[in-house]
matplotlib code that plots the C-alpha trace (Angstrom):
import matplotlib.pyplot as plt

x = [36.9, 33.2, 31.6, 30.6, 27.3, 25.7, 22.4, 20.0, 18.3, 20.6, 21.1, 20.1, 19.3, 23.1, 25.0, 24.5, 26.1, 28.7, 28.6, 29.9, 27.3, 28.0, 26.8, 24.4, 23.4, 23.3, 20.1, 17.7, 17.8, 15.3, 17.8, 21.2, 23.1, 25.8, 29.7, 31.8, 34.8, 37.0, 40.1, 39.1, 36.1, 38.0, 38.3, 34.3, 33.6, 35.8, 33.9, 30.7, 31.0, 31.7, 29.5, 25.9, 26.5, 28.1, 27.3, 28.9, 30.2, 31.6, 30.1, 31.2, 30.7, 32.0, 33.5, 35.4, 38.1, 36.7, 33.9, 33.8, 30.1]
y = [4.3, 2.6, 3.4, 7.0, 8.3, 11.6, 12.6, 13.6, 16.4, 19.6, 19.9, 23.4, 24.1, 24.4, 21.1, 17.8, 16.1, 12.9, 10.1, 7.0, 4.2, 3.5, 7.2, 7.9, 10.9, 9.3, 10.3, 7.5, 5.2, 7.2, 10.2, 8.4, 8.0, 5.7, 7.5, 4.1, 3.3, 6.2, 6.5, 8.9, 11.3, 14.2, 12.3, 11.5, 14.9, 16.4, 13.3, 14.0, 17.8, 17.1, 14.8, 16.7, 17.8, 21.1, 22.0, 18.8, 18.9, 16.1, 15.6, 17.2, 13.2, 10.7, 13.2, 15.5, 16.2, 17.1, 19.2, 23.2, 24.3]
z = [-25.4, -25.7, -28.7, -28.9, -29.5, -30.0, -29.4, -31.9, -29.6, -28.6, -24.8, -23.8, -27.6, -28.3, -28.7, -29.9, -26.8, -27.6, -24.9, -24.0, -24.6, -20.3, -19.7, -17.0, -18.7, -22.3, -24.1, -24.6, -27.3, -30.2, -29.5, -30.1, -33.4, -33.0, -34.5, -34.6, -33.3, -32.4, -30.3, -28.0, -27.0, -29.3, -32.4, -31.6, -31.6, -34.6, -36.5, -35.8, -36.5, -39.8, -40.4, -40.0, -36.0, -36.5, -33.0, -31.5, -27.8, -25.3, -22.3, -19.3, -17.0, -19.9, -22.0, -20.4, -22.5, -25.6, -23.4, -24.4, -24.0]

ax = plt.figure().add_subplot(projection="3d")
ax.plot(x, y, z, "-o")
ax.set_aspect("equal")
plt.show()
């Protein structure tokens, strides 16, 4: 997988959205923190929530898998 990112900002004031970094709907670039490398958009996520983005969710377009909200 591209390197994931998460943005900063919650979507809908719920989750902290992870993205691919080729993501239409990626936030823009104040909004992103960059997660490293992972293996796939569900290791992305798990790392993120515990690492200060408790409310961490995949994108439903890049992410789909590891999408639940």
């Amino acid at each position: 997988m591209p390197y994931p990112i998460i943005n900063k900002e919650k979507t809908d004031g719920h989750w902290n959205e992870v993205h691919t970094t080729t993501c239409t709907y990626k936030p823009s670039y104040q909004n992103q923190h960059d997660l490293g490398w992972h293996a796939d958009e569900i290791d992305a996520v798990a790392f993120a929530k515990k690492n200060g983005y408790p409310d961490a969710d995949g994108c439903y377009y890049c992410c789909e898998r590891a999408h639940r909200g």
